[in-house]
FINULUM-36242 format. One line per field, with one value per residue (C-alpha): residue number from 1; residue in three letters; chain; x, z, y. Coordinates in steps of 0.5 Angstrom, whole numbers, always signed. Example, Ala and Ser with C-alpha at 12.3 -4.5 7.8 and 13.67 -1.06 7.14 Angstrom:
2
pos = (1_2)
code = (ALA_SER)
unit = (A_A)
X = (+25_+27)
Z = (+16_+14)
Y = (-9_-2)
//
This chain:
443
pos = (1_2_3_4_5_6_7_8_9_10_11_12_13_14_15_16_17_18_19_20_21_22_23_24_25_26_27_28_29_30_31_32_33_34_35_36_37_38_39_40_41_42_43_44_45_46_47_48_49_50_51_52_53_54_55_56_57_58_59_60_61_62_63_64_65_66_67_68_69_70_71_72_73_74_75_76_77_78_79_80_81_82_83_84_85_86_87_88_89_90_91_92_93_94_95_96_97_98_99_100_101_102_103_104_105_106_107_108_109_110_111_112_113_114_115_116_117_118_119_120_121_122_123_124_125_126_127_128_129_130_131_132_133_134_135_136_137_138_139_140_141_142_143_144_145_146_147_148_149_150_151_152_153_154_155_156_157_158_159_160_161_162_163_164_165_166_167_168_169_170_171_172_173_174_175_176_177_178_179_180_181_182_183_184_185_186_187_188_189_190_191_192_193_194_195_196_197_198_199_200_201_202_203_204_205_206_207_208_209_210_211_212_213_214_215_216_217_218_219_220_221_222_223_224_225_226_227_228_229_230_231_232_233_234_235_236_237_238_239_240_241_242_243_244_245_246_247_248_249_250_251_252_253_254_255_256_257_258_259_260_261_262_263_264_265_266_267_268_269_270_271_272_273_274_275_276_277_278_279_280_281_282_283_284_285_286_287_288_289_290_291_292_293_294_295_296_297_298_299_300_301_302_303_304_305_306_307_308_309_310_311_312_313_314_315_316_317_318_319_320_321_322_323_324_325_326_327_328_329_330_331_332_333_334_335_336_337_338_339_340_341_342_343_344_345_346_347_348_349_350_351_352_353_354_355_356_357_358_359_360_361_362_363_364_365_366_367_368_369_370_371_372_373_374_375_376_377_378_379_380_381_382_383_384_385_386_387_388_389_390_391_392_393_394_395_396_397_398_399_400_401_402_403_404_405_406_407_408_409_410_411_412_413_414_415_416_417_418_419_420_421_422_423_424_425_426_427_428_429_430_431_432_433_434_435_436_437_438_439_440_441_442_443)
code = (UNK_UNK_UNK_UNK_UNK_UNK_UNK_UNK_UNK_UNK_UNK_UNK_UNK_UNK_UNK_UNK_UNK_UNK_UNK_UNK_UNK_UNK_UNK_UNK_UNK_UNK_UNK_UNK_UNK_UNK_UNK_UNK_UNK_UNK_UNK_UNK_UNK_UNK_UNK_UNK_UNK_UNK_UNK_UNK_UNK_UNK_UNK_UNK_UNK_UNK_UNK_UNK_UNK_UNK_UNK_UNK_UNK_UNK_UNK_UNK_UNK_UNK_UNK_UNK_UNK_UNK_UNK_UNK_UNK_UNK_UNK_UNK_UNK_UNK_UNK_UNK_UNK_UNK_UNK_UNK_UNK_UNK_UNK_UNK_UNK_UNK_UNK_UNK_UNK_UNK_UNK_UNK_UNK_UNK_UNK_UNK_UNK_UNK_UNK_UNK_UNK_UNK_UNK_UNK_UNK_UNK_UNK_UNK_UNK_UNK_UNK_UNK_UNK_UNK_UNK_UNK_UNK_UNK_UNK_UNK_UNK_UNK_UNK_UNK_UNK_UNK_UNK_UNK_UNK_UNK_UNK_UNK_UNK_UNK_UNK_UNK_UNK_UNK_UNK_UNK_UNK_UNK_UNK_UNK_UNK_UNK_UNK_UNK_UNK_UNK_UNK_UNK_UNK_UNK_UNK_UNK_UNK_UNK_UNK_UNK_UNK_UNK_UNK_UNK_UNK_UNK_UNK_UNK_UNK_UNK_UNK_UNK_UNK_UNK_UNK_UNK_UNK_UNK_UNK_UNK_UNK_UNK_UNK_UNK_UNK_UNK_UNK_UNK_UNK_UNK_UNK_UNK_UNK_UNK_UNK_UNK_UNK_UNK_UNK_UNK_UNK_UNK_UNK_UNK_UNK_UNK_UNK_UNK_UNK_UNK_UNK_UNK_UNK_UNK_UNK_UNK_UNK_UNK_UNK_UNK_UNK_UNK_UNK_UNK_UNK_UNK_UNK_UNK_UNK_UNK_UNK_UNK_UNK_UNK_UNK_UNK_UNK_UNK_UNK_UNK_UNK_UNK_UNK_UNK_UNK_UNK_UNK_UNK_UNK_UNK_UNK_UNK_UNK_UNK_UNK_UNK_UNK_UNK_UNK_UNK_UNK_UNK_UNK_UNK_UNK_UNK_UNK_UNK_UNK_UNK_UNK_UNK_UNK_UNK_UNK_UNK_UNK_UNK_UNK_UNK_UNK_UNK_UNK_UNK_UNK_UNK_UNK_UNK_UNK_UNK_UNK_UNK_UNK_UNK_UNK_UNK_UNK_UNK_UNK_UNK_UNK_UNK_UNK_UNK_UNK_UNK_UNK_UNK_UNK_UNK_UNK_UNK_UNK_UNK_UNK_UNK_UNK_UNK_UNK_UNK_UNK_UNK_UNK_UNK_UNK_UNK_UNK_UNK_UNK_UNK_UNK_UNK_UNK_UNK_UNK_UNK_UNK_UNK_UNK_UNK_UNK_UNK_UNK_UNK_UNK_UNK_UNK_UNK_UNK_UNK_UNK_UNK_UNK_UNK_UNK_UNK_UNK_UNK_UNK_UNK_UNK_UNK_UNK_UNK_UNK_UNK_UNK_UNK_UNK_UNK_UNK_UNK_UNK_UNK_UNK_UNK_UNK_UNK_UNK_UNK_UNK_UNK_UNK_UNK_UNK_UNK_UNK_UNK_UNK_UNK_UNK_UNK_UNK_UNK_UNK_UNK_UNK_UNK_UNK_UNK_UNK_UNK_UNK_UNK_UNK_UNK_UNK_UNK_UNK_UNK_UNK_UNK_UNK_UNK_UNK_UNK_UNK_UNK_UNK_UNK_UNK_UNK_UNK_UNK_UNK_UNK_UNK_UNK_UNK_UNK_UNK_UNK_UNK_UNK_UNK_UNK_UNK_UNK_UNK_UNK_UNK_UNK_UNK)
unit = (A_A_A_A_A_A_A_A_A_A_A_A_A_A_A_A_A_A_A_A_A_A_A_A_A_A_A_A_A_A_A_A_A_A_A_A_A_A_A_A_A_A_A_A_A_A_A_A_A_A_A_A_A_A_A_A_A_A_A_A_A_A_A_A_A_A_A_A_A_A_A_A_A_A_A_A_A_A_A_A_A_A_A_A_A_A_A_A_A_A_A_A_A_A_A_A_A_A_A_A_A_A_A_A_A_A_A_A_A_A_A_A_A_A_A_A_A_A_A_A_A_A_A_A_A_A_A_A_A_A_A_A_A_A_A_A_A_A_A_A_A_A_A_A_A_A_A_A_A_A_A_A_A_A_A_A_A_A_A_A_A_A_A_A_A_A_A_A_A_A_A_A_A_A_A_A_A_A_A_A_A_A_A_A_A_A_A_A_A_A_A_A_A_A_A_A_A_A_A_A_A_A_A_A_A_A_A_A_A_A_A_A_A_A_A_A_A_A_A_A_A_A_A_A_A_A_A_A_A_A_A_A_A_A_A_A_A_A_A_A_A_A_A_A_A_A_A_A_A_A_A_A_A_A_A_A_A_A_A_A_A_A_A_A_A_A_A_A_A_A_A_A_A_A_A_A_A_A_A_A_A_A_A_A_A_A_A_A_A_A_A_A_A_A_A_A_A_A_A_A_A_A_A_A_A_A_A_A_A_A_A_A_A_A_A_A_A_A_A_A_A_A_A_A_A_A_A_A_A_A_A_A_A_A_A_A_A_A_A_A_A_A_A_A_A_A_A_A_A_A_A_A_A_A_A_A_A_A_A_A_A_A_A_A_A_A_A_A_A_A_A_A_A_A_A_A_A_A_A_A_A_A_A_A_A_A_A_A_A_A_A_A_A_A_A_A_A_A_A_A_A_A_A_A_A_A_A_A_A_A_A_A_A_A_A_A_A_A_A_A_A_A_A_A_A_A_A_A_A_A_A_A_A_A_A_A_A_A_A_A_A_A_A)
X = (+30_+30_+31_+24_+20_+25_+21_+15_+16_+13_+12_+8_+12_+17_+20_+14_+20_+23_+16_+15_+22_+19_+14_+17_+20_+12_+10_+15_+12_+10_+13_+11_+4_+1_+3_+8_+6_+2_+3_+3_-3_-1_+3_-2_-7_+0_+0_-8_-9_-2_-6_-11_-8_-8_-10_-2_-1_-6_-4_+3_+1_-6_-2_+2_-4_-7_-1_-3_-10_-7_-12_-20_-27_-32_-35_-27_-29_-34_-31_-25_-30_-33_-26_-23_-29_-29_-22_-20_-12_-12_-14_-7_-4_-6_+0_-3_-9_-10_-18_-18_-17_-22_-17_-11_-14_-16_-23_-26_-24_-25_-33_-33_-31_-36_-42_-40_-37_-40_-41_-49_-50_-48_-52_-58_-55_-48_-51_-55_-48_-45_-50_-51_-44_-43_-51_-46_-41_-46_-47_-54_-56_-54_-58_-61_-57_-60_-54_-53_-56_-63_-63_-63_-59_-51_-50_-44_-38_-34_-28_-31_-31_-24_-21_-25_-21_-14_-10_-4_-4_+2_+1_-7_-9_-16_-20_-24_-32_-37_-40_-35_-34_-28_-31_-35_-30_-28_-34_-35_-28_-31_-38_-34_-29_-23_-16_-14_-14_-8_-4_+1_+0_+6_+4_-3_-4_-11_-14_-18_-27_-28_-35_-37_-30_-30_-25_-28_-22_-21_-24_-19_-24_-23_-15_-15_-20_-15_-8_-13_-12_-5_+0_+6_+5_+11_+9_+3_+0_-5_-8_-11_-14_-20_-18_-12_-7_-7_-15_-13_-17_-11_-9_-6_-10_-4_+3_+6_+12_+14_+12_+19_+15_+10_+7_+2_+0_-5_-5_-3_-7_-5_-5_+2_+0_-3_+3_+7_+3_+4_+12_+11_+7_+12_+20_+22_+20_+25_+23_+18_+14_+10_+6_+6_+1_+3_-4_-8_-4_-6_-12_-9_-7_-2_-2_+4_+9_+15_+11_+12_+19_+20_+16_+22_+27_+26_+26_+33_+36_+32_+30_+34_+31_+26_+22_+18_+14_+13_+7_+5_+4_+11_+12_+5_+8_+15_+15_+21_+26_+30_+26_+27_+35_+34_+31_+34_+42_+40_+34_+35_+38_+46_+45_+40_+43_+39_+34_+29_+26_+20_+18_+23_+22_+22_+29_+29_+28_+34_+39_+36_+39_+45_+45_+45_+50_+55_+54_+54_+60_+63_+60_+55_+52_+57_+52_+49_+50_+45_+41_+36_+31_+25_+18_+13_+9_+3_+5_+5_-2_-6_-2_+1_+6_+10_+17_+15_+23_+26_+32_+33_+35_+40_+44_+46_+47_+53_+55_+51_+54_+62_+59_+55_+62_+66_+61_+63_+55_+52_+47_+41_+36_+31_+26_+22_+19_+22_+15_+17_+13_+18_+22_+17_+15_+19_+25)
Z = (+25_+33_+37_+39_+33_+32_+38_+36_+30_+28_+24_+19_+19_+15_+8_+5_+4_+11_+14_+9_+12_+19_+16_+14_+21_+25_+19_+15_+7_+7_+1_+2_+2_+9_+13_+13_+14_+20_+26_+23_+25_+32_+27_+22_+27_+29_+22_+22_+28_+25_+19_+23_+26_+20_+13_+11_+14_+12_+4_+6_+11_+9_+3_+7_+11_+5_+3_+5_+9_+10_+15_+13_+14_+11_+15_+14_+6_+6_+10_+6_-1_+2_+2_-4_-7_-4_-5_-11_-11_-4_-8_-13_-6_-4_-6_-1_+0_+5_+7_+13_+11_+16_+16_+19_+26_+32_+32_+37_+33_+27_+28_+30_+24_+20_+24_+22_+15_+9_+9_+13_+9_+11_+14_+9_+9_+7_+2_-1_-2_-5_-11_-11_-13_-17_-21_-20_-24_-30_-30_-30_-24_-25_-26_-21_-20_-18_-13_-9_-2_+0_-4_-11_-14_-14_-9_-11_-5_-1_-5_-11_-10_-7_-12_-19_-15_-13_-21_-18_-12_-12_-7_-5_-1_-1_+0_-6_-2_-6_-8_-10_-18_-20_-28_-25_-24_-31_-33_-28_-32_-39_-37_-34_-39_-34_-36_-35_-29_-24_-29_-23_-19_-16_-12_-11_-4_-5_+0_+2_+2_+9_+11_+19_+20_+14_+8_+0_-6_-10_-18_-22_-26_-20_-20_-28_-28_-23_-27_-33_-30_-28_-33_-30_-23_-20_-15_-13_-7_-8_-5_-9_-15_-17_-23_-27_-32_-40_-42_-43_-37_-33_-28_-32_-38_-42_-41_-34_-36_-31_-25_-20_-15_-14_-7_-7_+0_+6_+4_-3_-7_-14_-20_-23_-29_-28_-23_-30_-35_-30_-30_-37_-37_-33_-35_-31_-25_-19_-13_-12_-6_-4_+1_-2_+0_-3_-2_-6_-12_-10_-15_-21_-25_-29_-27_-23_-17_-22_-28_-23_-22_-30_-30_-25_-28_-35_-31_-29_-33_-28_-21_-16_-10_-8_-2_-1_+5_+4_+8_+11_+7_+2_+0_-4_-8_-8_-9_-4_-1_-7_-10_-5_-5_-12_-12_-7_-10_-18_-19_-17_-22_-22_-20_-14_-9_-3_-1_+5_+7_+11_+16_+13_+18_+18_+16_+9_+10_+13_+10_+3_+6_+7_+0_-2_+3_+0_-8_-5_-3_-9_-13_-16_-14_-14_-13_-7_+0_+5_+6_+12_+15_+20_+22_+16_+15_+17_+24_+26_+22_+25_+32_+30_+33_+27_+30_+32_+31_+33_+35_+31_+26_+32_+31_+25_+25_+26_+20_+15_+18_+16_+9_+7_+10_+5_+0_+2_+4_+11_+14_+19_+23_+26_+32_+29_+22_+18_+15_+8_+5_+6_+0_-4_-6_-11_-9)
Y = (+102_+103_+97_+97_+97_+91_+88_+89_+86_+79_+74_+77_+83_+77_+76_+71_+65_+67_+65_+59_+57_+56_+52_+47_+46_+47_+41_+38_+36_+29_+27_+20_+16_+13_+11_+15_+21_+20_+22_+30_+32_+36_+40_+41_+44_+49_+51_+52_+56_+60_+61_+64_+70_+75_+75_+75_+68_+65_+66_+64_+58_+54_+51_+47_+45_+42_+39_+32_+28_+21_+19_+21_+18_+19_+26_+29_+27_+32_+37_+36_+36_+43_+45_+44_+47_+53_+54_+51_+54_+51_+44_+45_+44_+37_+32_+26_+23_+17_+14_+10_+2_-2_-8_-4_-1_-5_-8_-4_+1_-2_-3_+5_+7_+2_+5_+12_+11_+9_+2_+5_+11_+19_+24_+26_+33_+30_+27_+33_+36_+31_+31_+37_+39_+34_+37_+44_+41_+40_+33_+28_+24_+17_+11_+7_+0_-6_-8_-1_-2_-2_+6_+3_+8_+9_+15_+19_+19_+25_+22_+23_+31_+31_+27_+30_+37_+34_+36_+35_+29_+24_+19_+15_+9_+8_+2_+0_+0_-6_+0_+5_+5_+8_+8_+14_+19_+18_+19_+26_+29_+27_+30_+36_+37_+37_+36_+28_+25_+24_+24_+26_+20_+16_+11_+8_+4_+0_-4_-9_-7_-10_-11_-14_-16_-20_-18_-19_-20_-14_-15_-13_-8_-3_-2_-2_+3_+7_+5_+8_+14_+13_+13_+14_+11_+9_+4_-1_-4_-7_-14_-21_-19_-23_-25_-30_-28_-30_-28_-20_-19_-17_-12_-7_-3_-2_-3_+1_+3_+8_+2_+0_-2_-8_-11_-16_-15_-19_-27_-26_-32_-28_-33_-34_-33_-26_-25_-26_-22_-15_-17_-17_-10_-7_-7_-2_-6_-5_-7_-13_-15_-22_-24_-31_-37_-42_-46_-42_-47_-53_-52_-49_-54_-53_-46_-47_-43_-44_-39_-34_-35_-36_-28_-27_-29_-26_-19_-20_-14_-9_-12_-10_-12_-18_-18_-25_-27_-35_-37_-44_-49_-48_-55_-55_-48_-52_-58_-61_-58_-58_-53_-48_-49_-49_-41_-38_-40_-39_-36_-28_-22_-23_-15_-16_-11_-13_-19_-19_-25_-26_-30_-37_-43_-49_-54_-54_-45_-46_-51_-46_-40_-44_-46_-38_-36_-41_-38_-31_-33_-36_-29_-31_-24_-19_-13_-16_-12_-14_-20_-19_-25_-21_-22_-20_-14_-18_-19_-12_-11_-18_-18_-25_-28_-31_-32_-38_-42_-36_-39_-44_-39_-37_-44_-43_-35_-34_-40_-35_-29_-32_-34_-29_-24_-27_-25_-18_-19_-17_-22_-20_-23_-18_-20_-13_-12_-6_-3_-3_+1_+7_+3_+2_+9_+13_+16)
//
């Protein structure tokens, strides 16, 4: 080869695994769920324009454009839908999925997204596709619904499309809309014939429906319908269920034996009861994630904090970390101070590697963390290795200022710092919070 044919090669002209290589440096694969995966989408549109330049590249690089969309809106949806359908080797590529979550943008942009989305409707011509694609697919319309808009009729949805055509998606977050029911894909694969659906899913991040600002509870048939489907998801994100333990009306259709990962987000109001029932479906359970109000409880009878910590503790074989934000009111969930001196030295797994507390204040906050620095000293728990105190995941989300008593804790740092050394532990106090999400998804 003459060295100026060898200029004259380009990147087309290389070996396809070469050129996959070089790929993978323009847009690295996202093999997390959102929010993780944002801020990718200037190298998405390198990997697109690339795959315009000649039939070649296009084959070997648009795969890694479909591989993750973690952030749509419905016009996106559609687009994506149109896709998908057209292309459907591309679709085999889609392993994340993320549509916009209302309560996680800033208000202005909030009320933007709610003029566009679906909260109002999709364009006529939007609409007409997604029927009938879903008409081509082989199935009947569906049946009018008394409560679904002024239309009177249940409008199938973009998501529909783009999930009844992503076989091998690993990663969702989606908000569950008043008007999405999750029951309707499953009735779209029966009617069509389709292998099972997101049997390969490994996370599930469901949010809140907002409508106007406001945030409704999620009903518990909407998850359940999607763990159904769902049988070997690994991690769950979700927010108050609308429903209590002990009546089999649970969260979980059927034990989930594959879950390690569990977080209960957004003011968490969730029955103990309940809270105890998917501790006891789960025995594989690794990691559990809380933000806990505790003055939800002060109307449950004898539903009490305690049965949660009883579903804890008998998860003790396979809990490796607790992350626990506590909001206000804690001595309505507690009891006393006492309560929480108790839990925190004599409550956690003897083989709990690492513990992150969120937004702890107050006296008695700091006198149970002393209590806990003492037993870890003397041993109690000998796998332990790290203990950090940061402001909550909620802080960064709602703009709240959280560490109130900041130096408060300062006072008594360097004490907690020499106890908990001596336990070969290392203490740590963060003015910023850790977005946690990176930990709770599969590894």
């Amino acid at each position: 080869m003459t060295s100026s044919s060898a200029a004259r090669r380009g990147l087309a002209d290389m070996p396809v695994e070469l050129v996959r290589h070089i790929c993978t440096f323009l847009h690295p694969p996202c093999f997390t769920a959102p929010p993780q995966c944002r801020g990718q989408r200037g190298e998405k549109v390198s990997l697109s324009r690339l795959s315009k330049a000649c039939r070649r590249l296009r084959d070997i690089v648009q795969p890694f454009v479909f591989h993750c969309f973690p952030e749509l809106d419905q016009t996106s949806l559609v687009r994506l839908a149109r896709a998908v359908i057209a292309r459907p080797d591309l679709a085999q590529h889609m392993k994340v999925i993320g549509v916009y979550d209302l309560g996680g943008l800033p208000d202005g942009e909030k009320r933007f997204v709610e003029e566009a989305s679906l909260h109002l409707r999709l364009p006529d011509g939007e609409k007409r596709f997604v029927e009938e694609a879903i008409l081509n697919l082989g199935l009947t319309a569906v049946a009018r619904r008394w409560n679904t808009s002024n239309e009177g009729q249940y409008r199938h949805l973009p998501l529909e499309l783009v999930l009844l055509h992503a076989p091998n998606l690993e990663h969702l977050r989606i908000p569950l809309e008043y008007e999405w029911d999750p029951h309707k894909i499953r009735q779209l694969l029966a009617g069509t014939g389709r292998p099972a659906w997101l049997t390969k899913l490994r996370s599930l991040d469901i949010g809140h429906h907002f409508f106007k600002d406001e945030r409704f509870t999620v009903s518990a048939a909407a998850p359940r319908a999607l763990l159904q489907a769902a049988p070997n998801l690994e991690a769950l994100c979700l927010p108050t269920p609308n429903c209590v333990g002990g009546g089999g009306g649970g969260v979980f259709p059927q034990p989930m034996r594959r879950l390690r990962r569990l977080y209960f987000k957004c003011n968490c109001f969730v029955d103990p009861a309940l809270l105890a029932d998917m501790l006891e479906d789960a025995p594989g359970l690794e990691v559990v994630a809380l933000h806990w109000d505790a003055r939800a409880f002060v109307l449950l009878g004898d539903r009490t904090v305690a049965d949660a910590w009883d579903a804890l503790a008998r998860r003790r074989d396979s809990l490796r970390e607790i992350r626990l934000d506590v909001l206000k009111s804690t001595s309505l969930g507690w009891g006393t101070g006492a309560g929480i001196r108790c839990f925190l030295s004599g409550m956690f797994p003897p083989g709990i590697r690492e513990v992150t507390f969120w937004r702890l204040d107050g006296l008695a906050m700091r006198a149970a963390m002393q209590m806990f620095a003492k037993v870890v000293a003397l041993g109690r728990y000998p796998k332990l290795v790290k203990v950090t105190l940061a402001p909550s995941e909620l802080t960064d989300r709602w703009g709240l200022n959280e560490w109130t008593n900041f130096e408060a804790w300062t006072q008594v740092r360097a004490e907690l710092e020499e106890k908990f050394a001596k336990g070969g532990v290392t203490f740590e106090i963060k003015r910023d919070s850790p977005y946690w999400t990176a930990s709770y998804l599969p590894d």
